[in-house]
N, C-alpha and C positions, 0 to 999 in steps of 0.2 A: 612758722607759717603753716596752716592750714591743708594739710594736702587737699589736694584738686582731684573730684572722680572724672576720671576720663567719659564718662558719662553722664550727664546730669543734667535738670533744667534749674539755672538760675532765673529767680521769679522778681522782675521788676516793678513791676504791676497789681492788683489783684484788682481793682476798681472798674464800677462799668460805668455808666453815664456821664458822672460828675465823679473828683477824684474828693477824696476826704480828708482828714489831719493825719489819718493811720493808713492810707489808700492811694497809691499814684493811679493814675489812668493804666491801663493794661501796657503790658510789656512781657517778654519771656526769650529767653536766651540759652537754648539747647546745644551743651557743647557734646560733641560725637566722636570719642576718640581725636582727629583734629579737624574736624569740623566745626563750624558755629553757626546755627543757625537762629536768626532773628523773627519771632511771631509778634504782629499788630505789633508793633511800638507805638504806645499812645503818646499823647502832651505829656513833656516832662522826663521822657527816656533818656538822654543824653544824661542828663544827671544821675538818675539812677544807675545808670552805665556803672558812671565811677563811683558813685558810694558801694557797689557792689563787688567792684574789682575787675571789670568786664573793659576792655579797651575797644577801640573800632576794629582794631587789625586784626580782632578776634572774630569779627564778622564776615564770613564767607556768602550769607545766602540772606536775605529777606525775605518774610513770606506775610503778605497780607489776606487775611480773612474776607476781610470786604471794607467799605470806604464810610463807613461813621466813623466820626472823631475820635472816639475814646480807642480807635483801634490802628488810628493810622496818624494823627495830628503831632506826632512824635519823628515823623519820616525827616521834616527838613533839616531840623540838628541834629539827626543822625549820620545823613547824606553830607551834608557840609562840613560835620567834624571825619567821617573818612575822608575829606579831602586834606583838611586841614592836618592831619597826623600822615598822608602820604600812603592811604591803606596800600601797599604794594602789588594785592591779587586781586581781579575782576571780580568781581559782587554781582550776586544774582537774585534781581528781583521778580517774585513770582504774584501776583495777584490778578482779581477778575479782570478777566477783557472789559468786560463792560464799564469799569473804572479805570482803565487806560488817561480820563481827560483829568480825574484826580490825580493822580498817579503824577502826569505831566507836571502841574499845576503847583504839588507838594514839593517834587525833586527842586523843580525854579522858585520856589517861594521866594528867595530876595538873591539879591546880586551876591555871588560868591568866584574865587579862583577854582574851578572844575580840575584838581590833578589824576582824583581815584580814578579807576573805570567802574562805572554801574551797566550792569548789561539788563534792560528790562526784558522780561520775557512772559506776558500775558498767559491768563489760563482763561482757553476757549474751551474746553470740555473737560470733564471726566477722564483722569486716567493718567498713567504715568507723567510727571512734569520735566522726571529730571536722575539723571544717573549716574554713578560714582564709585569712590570707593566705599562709600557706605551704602553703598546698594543703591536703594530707589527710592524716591519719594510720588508721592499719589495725593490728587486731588481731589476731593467728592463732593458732591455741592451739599448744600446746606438749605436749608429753610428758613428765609430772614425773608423781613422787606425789602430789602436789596437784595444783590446777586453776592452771593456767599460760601467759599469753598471752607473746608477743613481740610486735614495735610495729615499725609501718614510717612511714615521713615520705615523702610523696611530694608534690615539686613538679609542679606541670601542667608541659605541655608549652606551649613558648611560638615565637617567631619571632626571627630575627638580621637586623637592619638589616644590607643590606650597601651601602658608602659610593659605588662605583663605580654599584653601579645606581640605586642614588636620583638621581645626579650623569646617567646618564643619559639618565635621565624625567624629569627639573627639578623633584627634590624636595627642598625645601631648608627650615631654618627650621621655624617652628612646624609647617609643613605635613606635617612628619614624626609629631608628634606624631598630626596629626590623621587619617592616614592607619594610624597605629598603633589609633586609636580604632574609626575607622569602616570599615575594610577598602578601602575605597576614598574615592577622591578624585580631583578634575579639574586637572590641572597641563599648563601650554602648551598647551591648547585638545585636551585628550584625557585618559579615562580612564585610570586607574593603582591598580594591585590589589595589596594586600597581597604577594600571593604573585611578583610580577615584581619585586620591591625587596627580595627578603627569603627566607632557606634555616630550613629547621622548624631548631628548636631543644630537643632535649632535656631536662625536668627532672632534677633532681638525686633522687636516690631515699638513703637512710638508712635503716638497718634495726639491731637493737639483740633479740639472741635468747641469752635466756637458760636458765637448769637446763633440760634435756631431754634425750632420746636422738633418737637419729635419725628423723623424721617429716618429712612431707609440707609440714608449717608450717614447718618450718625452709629449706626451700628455696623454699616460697615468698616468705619473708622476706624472703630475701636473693637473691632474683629483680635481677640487673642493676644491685646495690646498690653506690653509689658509693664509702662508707665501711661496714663490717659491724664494727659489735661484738660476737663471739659467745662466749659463755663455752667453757673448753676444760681445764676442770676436772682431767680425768686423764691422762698420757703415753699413748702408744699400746698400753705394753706392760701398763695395767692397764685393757685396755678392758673385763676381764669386771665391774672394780667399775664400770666408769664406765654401763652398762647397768644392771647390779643398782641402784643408785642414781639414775639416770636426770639420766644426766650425757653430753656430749662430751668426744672426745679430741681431742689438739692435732691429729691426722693426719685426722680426723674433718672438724676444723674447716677445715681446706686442702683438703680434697676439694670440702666444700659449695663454699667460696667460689670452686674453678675452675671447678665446673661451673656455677654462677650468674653467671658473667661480674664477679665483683665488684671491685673496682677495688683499694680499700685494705682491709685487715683489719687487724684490731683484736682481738688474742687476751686474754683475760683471764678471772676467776675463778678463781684457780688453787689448786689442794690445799693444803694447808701443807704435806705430807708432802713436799714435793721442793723442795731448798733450792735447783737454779739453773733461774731460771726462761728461761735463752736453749734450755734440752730442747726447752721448747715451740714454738720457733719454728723450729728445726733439723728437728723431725718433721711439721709445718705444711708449711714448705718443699719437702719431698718430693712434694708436690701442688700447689702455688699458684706461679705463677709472679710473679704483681702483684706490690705495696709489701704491706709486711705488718710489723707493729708487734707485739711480745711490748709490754702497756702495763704503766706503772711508774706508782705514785700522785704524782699532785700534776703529771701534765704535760697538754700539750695535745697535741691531734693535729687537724690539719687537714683539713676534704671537700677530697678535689682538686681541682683550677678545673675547669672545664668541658672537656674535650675541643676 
């Protein structure tokens, strides 16, 4: 079997309006250490669930973009098979206030035994939605025809043991742990401070920006982000629909993510109208220098390790 990165987006999806023979409707399944987190599950998620290896009880949180079909027509057989499997932990759904009556509407779609708990919790503004042990997730709006957020995951920042300086302050054993807790600690007859054994350490940052034109939200999204998934809906050379329709182009989407410093990209959502989707990353390309992924359904893709 496969090992499992403790980090990673499983891509169920990549399709935007209508799904194709090679394309389910959008879906994405970010596992976080042990977290799962759920983006737009379009029509047809539940299935891709299991052809992917992804179970309900792996589901901790929901996050909707906003309320067209291809990003949310996937919610009732998701919602009904966590009940139907018994998901044991509270699930938390995050989406616009303003699609609250969708929202409703999708969880009731047809008569079902209600066992899970779903805890809805609407996004009325900008700004932290939600807090954990993976830190914090962030909502920013978007620029669509409807009301539209994107979602960022942000681990804190934390500290790096390093082996030579503890070895030469005499800290050894538990006493690591405890100098980890307390910031300090007394080893061979003298104090010793977190920061003499130890170099800052970075969180991991994840950012996941969907339908929009080019805005303010979108680069702050994906501000420094380790992995970006950002939709990239139309080639360069049809940016006038991809505006009129309040969409990204793949050259759009390479621009943001050099100027945000962002590590791995992750291009998807992509038209049906254009049957090879390597366009997108050959015009991506032309701006991004990082790792950068055109994603295929039913695969994974890894956060990079740590720097």
């Amino acid at each position: 079997m496969a090992q499992v990165s403790p980090r990673e987006i499983v891509v169920l999806g990549t399709g935007s309006q209508t799904p194709t023979r090679n394309r389910n409707h959008n879906g994405y399944l970010l596992r976080w250490d042990g977290e799962g987190l759920l983006f737009d599950p379009g029509e047809g998620t539940q299935r891709q669930m299991i052809l992917s290896g992804v179970a309900a009880t792996d589901v901790n949180r929901i996050l909707i973009s906003h309320f067209h079909g291809d990003h949310c027509l996937g919610l009732p057989g998701v919602i009904q098979r966590m009940s139907l499997d018994r998901v044991p932990h509270p699930v938390h759904a995050h989406f616009p206030a303003s699609g609250a009556e969708y929202f409703d509407r999708l969880r009731h779609a047809s008569s079902f035994h209600e066992t899970a708990t779903l805890v809805p919790e609407p996004v009325r503004a900008p700004g932290v939605i939600a807090e954990g042990r993976f830190g914090r997730i962030e909502a920013h709006a978007l620029d669509h025809p409807v009301q539209a957020y994107g979602y960022r995951l942000v681990e804190p920042d934390g500290r790096r043991m390093l082996p030579e300086r503890l070895s030469e302050h005499g800290v050894t054993g538990p006493s690591i742990g405890d100098l980890q807790r307390e910031g300090t600690i007394r080893a061979g007859g003298r104090t010793v401070t977190l920061e003499q054994v130890s170099e800052p350490r970075r969180g991991q940052r994840f950012a996941f920006v969907m339908d929009t034109r080019l805005c303010e939200g979108v680069f702050t999204l994906a501000d420094g982000a380790d992995l970006l998934v950002i939709e990239s809906t139309f080639l360069d050379e049809d940016a006038r629909l991809a505006h009129d329709f309040g969409h990204l182009t793949a050259g759009e989407a390479g621009r943001v993510a050099q100027e945000c410093g962002v590590r791995r990209l992750v291009l998807t959502h992509f038209s049906q109208r254009y049957p090879d989707p390597r366009e997108f990353g050959a015009q991506a390309r032309r701006h991004f220098t990082g790792d950068l992924v055109v994603a295929e359904d039913l695969t994974r893709i890894a956060v990079p390790p740590r720097r």
